[in-house]
C-alpha positions as a LaTeX table, in Angstrom:
\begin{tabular}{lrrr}
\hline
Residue & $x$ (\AA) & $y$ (\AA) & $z$ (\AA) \\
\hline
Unk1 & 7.29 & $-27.75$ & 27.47 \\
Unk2 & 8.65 & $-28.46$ & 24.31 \\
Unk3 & 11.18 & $-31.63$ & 24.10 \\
Unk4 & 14.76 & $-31.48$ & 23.90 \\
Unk5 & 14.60 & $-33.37$ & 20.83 \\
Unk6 & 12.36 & $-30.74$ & 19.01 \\
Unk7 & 12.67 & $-27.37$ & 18.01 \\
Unk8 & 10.88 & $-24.51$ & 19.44 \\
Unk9 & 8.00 & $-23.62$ & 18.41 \\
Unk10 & 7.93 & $-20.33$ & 16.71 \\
Unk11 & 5.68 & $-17.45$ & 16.11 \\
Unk12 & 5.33 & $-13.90$ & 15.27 \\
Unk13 & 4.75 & $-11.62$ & 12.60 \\
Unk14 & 6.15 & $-10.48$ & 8.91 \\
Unk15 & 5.77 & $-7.49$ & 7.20 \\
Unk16 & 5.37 & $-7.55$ & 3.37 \\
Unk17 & 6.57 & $-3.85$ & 2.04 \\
Unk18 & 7.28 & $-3.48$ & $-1.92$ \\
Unk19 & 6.53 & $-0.58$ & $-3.75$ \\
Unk20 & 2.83 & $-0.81$ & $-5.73$ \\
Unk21 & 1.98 & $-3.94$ & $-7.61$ \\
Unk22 & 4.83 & $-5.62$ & $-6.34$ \\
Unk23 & 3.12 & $-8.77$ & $-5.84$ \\
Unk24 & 2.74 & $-8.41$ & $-2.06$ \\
Unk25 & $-0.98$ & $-9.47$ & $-2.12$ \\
Unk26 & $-0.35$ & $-12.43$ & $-4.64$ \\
Unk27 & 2.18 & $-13.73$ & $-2.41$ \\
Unk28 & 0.38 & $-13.40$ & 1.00 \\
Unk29 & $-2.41$ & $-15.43$ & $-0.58$ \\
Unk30 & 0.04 & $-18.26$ & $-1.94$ \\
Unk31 & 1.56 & $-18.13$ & 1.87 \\
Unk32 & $-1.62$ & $-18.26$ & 3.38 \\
Unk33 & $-2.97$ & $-20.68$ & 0.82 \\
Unk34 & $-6.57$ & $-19.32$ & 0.25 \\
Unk35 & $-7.45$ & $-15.40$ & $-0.50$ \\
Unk36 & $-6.87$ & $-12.80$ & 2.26 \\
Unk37 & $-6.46$ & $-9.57$ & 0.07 \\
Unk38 & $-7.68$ & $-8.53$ & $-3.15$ \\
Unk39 & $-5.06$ & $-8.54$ & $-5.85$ \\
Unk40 & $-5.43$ & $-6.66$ & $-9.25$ \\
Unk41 & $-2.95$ & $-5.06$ & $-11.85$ \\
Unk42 & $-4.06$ & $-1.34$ & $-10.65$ \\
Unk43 & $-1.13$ & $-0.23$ & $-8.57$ \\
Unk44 & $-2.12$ & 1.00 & $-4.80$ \\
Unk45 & $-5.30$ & $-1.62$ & $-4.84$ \\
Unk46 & $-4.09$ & $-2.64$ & $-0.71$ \\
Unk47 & $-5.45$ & $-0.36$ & 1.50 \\
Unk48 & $-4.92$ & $-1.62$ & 4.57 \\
Unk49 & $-2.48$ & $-3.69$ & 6.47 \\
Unk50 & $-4.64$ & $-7.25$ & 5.89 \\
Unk51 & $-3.35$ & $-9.39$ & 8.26 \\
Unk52 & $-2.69$ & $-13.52$ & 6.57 \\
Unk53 & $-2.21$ & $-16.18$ & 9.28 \\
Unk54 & $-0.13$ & $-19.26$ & 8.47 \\
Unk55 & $-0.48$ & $-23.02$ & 10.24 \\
Unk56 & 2.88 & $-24.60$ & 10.06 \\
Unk57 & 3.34 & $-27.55$ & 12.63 \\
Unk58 & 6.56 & $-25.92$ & 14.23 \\
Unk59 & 5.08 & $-22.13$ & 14.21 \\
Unk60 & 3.00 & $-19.45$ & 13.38 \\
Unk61 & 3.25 & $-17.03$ & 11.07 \\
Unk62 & 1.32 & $-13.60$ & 10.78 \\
Unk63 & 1.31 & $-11.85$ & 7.51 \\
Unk64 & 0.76 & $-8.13$ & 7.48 \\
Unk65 & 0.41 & $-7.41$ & 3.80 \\
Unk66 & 0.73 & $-3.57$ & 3.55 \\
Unk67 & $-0.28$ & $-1.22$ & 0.72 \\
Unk68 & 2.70 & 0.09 & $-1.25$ \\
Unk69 & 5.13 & 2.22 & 0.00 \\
Unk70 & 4.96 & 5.40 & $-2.60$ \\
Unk71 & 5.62 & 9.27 & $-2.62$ \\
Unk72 & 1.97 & 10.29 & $-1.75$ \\
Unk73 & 0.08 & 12.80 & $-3.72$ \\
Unk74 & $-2.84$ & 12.97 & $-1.15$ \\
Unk75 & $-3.80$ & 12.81 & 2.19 \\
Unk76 & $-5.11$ & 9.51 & 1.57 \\
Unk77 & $-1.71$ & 8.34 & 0.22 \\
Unk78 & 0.05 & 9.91 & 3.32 \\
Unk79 & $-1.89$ & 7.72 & 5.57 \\
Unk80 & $-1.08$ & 4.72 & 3.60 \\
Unk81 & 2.30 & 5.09 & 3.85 \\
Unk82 & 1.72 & 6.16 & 7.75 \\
Unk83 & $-0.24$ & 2.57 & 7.98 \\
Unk84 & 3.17 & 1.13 & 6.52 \\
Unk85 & 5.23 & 2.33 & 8.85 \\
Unk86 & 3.33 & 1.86 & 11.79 \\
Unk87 & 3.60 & $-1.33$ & 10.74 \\
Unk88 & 6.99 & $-1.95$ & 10.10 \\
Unk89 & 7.58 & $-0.92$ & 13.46 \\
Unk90 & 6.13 & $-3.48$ & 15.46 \\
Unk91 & 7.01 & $-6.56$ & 13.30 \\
Unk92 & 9.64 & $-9.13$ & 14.14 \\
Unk93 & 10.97 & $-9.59$ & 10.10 \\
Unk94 & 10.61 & $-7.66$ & 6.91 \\
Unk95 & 9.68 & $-9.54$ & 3.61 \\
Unk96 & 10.68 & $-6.58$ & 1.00 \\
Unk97 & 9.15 & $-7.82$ & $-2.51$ \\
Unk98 & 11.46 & $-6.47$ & $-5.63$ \\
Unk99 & 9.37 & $-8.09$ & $-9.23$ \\
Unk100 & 11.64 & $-9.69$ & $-11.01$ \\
Unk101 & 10.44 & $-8.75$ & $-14.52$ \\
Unk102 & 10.92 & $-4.57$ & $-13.94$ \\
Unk103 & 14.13 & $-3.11$ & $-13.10$ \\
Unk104 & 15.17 & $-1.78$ & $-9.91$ \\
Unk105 & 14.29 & 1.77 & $-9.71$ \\
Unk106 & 13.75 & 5.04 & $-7.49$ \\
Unk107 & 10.39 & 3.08 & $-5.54$ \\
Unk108 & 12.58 & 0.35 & $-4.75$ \\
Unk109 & 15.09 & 2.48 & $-3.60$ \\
Unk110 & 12.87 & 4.79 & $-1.64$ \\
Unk111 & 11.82 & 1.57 & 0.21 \\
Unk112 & 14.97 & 0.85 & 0.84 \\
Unk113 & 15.77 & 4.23 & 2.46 \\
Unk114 & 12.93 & 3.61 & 4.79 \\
Unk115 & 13.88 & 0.15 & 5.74 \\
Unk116 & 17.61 & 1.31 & 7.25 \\
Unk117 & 15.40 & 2.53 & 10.05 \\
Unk118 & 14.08 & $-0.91$ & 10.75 \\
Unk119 & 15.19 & $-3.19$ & 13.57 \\
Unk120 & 14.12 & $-6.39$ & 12.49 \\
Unk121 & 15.94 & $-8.42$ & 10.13 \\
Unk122 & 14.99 & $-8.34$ & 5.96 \\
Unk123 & 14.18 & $-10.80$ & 4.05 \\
Unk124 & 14.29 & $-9.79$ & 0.16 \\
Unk125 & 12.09 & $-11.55$ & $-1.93$ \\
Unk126 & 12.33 & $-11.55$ & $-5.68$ \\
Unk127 & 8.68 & $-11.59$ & $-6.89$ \\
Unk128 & 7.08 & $-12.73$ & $-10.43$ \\
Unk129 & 9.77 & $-15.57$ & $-11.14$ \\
Unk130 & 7.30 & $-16.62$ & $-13.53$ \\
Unk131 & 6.95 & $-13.27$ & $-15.69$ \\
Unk132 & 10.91 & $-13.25$ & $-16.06$ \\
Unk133 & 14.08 & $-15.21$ & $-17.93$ \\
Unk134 & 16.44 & $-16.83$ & $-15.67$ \\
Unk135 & 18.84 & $-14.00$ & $-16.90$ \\
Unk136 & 16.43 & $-11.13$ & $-15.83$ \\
Unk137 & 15.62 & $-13.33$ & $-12.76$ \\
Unk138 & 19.77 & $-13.42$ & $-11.74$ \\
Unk139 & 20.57 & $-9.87$ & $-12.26$ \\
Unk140 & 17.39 & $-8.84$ & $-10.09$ \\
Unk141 & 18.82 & $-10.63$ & $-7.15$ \\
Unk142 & 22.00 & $-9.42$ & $-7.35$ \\
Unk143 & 20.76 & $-5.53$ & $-7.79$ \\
Unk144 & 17.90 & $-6.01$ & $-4.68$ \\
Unk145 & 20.75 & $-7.50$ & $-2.30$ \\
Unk146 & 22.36 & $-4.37$ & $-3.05$ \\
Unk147 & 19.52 & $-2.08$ & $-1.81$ \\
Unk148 & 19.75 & $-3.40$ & 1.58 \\
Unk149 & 20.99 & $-5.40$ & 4.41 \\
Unk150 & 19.41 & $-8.56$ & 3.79 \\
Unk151 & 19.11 & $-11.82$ & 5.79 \\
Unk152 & 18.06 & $-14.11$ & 3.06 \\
Unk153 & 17.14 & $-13.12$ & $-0.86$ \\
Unk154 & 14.87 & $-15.81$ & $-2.35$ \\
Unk155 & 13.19 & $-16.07$ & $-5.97$ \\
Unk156 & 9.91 & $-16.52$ & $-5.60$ \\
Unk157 & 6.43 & $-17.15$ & $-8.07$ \\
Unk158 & 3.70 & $-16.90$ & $-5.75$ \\
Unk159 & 1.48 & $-18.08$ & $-9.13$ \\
Unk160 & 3.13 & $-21.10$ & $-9.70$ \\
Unk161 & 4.20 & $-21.70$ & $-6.17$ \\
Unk162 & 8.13 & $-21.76$ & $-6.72$ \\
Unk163 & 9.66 & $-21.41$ & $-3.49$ \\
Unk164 & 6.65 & $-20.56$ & $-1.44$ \\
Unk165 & 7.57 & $-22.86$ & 1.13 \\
Unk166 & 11.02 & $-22.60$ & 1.24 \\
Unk167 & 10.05 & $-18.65$ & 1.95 \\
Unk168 & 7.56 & $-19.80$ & 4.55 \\
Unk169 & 10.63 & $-22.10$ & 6.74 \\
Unk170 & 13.16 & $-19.28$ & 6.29 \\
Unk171 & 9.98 & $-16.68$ & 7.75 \\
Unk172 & 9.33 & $-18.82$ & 10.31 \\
Unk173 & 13.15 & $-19.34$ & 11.24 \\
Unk174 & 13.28 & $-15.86$ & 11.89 \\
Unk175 & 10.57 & $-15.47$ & 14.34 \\
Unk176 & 10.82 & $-15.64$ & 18.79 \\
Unk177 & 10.06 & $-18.29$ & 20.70 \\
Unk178 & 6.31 & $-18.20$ & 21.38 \\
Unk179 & 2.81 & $-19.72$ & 21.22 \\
Unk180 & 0.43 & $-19.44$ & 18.51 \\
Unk181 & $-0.96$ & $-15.96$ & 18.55 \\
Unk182 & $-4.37$ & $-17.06$ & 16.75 \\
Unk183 & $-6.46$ & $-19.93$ & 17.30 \\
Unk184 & $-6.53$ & $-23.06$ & 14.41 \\
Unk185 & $-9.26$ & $-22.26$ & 12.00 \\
Unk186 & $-8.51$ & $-18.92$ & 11.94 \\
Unk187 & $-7.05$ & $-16.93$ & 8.52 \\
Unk188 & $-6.89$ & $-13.54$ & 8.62 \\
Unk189 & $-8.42$ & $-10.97$ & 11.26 \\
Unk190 & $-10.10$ & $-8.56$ & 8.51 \\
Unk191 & $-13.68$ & $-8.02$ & 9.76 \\
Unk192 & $-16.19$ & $-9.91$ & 7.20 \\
Unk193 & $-17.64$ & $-6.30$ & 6.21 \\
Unk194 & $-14.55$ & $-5.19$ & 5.41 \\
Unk195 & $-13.48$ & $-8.53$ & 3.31 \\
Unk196 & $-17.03$ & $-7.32$ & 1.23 \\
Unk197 & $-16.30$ & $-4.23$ & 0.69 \\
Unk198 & $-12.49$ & $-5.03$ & $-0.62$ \\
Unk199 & $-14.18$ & $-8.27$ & $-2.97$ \\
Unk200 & $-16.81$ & $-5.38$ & $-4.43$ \\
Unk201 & $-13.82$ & $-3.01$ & $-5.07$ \\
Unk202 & $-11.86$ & $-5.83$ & $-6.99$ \\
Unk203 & $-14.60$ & $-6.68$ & $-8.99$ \\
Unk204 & $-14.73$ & $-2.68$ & $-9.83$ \\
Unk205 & $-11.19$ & $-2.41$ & $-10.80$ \\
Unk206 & $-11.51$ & $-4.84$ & $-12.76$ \\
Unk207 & $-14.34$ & $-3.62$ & $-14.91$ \\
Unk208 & $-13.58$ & 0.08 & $-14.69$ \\
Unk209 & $-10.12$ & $-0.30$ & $-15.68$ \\
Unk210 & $-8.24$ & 2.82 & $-15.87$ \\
Unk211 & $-11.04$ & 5.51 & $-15.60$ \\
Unk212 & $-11.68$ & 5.05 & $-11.71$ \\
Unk213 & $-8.52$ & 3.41 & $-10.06$ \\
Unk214 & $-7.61$ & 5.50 & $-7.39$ \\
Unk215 & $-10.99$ & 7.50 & $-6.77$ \\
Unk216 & $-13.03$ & 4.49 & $-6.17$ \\
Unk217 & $-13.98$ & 3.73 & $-2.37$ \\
Unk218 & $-16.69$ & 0.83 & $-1.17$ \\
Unk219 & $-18.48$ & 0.90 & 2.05 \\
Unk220 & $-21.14$ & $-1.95$ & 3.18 \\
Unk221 & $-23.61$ & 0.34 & 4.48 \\
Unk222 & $-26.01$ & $-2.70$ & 5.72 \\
Unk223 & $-25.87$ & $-6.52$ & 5.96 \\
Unk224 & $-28.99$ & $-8.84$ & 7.38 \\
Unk225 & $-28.46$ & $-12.60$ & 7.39 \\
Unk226 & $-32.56$ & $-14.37$ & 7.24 \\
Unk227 & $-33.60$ & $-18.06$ & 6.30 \\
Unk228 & $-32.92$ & $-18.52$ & 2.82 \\
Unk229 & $-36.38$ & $-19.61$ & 1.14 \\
Unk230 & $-34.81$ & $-21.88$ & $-1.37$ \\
Unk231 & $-32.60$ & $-23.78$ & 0.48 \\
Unk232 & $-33.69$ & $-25.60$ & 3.55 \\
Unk233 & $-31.27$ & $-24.78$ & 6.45 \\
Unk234 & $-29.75$ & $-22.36$ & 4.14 \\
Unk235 & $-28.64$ & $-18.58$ & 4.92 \\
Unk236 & $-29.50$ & $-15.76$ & 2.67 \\
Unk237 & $-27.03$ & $-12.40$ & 3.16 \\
Unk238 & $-28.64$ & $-9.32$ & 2.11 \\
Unk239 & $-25.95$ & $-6.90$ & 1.34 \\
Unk240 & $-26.11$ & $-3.36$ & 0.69 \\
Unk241 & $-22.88$ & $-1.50$ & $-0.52$ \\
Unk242 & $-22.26$ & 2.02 & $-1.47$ \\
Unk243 & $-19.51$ & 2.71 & $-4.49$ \\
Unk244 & $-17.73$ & 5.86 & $-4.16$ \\
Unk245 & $-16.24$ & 8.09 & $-6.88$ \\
Unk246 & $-14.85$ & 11.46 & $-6.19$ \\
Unk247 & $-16.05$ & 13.11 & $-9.95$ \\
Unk248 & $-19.71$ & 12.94 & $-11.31$ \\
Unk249 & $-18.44$ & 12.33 & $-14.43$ \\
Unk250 & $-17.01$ & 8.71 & $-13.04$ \\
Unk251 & $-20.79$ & 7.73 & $-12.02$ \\
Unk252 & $-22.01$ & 7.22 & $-15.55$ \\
Unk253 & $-18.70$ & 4.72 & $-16.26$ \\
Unk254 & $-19.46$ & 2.69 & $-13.11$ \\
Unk255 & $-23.07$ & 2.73 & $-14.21$ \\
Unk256 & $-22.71$ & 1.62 & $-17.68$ \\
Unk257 & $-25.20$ & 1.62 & $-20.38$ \\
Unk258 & $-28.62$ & 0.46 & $-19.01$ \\
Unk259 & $-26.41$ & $-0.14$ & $-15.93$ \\
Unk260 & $-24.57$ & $-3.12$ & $-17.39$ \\
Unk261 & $-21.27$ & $-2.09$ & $-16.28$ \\
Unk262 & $-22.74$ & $-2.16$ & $-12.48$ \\
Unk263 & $-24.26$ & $-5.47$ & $-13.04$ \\
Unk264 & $-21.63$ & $-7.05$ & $-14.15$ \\
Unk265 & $-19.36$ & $-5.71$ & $-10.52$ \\
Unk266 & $-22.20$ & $-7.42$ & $-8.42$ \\
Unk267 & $-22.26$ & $-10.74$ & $-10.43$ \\
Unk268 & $-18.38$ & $-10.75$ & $-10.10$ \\
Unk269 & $-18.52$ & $-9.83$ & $-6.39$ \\
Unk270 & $-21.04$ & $-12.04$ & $-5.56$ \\
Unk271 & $-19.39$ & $-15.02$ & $-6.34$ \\
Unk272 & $-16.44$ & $-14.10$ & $-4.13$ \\
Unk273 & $-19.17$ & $-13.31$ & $-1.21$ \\
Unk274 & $-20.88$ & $-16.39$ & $-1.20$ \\
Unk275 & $-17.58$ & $-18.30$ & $-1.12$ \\
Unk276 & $-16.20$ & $-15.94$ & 1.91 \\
Unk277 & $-19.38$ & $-16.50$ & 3.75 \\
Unk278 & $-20.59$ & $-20.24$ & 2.69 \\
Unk279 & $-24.12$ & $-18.76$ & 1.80 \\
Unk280 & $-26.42$ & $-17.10$ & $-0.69$ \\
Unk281 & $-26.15$ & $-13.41$ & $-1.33$ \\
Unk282 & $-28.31$ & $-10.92$ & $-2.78$ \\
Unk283 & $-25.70$ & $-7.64$ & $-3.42$ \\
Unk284 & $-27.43$ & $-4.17$ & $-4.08$ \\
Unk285 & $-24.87$ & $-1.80$ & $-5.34$ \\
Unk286 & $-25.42$ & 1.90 & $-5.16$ \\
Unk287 & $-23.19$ & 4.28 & $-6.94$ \\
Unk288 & $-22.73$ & 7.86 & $-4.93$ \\
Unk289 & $-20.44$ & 10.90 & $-5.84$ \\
Unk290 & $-18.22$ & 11.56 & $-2.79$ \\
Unk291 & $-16.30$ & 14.60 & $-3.87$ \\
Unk292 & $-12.25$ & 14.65 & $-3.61$ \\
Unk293 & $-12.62$ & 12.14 & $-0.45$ \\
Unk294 & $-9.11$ & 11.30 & $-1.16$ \\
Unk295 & $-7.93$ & 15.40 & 0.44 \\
Unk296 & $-11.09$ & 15.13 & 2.64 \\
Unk297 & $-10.23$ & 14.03 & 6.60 \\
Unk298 & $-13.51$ & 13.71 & 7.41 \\
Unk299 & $-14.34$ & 11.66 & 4.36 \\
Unk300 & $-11.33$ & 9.69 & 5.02 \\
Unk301 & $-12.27$ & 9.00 & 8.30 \\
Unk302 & $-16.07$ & 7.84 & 7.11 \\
Unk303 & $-14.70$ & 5.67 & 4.27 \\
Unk304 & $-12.51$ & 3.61 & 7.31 \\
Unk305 & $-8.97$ & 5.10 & 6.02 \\
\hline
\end{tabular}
């Protein structure tokens, strides 16, 4: 029982909604304070509602970082937005993230449409503090507490940590009465094949730039953990991932020229392996056509979406 003289302790979970490359995934890794999603400057690079937990001595908060709310153009885009507001549903406060250094526009406002629905209270957060003027940063608040009912609306720079705590108290202020819903040590619930898969894509995007963005899919097709020989005690990960494009023509750009472009994605992705698993990892990258997966249910379905 918790004493008179001490508040309750809280704990629940927040939804972070923004339209694409909002900042959503920067800022649930700030909260979070180590990497739970992948972040890049390609918009729609969150697939999945990634869930972030935060370890705060009065509560617990559980971030559900959702990919951005957008008019879809496929079925894959349909059932991101159906993964947002599934979500939204079942969460007990709304973090809607507005970037401070682009104006508010018809995404924004589309979100906002959505979010008059929505039982729990909103908290607007101003995003990319950091990327703006103090000008451009006080006109954005005023036009994003105009899209919607808000609780609180806080300027935020999830890179340089401005107000990431303040954020966090407010969150947790919001949440019920309750105990912690996941145990100490524990981060995020994304299964470690998944967290693979995501670091491989990341490294992709980031070397494929903007011939692949939104046709690119990774699957871990196989994983075996065996004594590493060079290390006594050590663990070698063997891991075997398929990259999926929808056009033959995209094969040859993830390849590369005496496959250097490929290379480089497994060097990248490796070192953000190893870290998430705390041992050596051999990565063997396969590149396979999967044609238009993104229209395909079945394909959808065998690519986890």
């Amino acid at each position: 029982m918790t004493p008179p003289d001490q508040p309750p302790y809280r704990s629940g979970f927040a939804c972070l909604v923004g339209r694409p490359n909002a900042g959503k995934t920067t800022l649930t890794n700030a909260l979070v304070g180590e990497k739970v999603g992948i972040v890049s400057n390609r918009p729609q690079t969150t697939r999945h509602a990634i869930r972030g937990v935060v370890h705060r001595p009065g509560g617990q908060l559980v971030l559900v970082d959702t990919p951005g709310l957008h008019k879809p153009r496929s079925l894959l885009g349909r059932r991101l937005n159906d993964v947002v507001r599934d979500t939204l549903s079942e969460v007990d406060v709304v973090v809607f993230c507005v970037p401070a250094d682009q104006p508010v526009g018809t995404g924004d406002r589309f979100i906002a449409r959505q979010l008059r629905e929505v039982t729990a209270p909103v908290v607007v957060v101003v995003t990319k503090t950091d990327a703006a003027s103090r000008k451009q940063v006080a006109e954005q608040l005023l036009a994003a507490s105009q899209l919607v009912e808000a609780a609180e609306v806080v300027p935020v720079s999830a890179v340089r940590g401005d107000q990431v705590e303040l954020l966090e108290d407010l969150l947790v202020g919001l949440l019920p009465e309750g105990p912690p819903l996941y145990p100490e040590e524990q981060t995020t619930d994304e299964d470690v094949e998944r967290q693979i898969a995501e670091l491989v894509r990341e490294a992709a995007l980031e070397k494929v730039f903007q011939e692949v963005p939104h046709s690119l899919a990774v699957t871990v097709e196989e994983m075996t953990r065996r004594p590493d020989p060079k290390r006594d005690g050590g663990e070698l990960v063997e891991v075997h991932a398929l990259l999926h494009c929808e056009r033959p023509s995209q094969k040859p750009m993830l390849l590369g020229r005496g496959g250097q472009v490929i290379k480089a994605i497994g060097s990248e992705a490796r070192q953000g392996i190893e870290a998430l698993l705390g041992a050596r990892v051999h990565l063997d990258l396969h590149v396979t056509v999967l044609g238009e997966w993104q229209d395909d249910p079945k394909k959808l379905n065998r690519l986890g979406y």
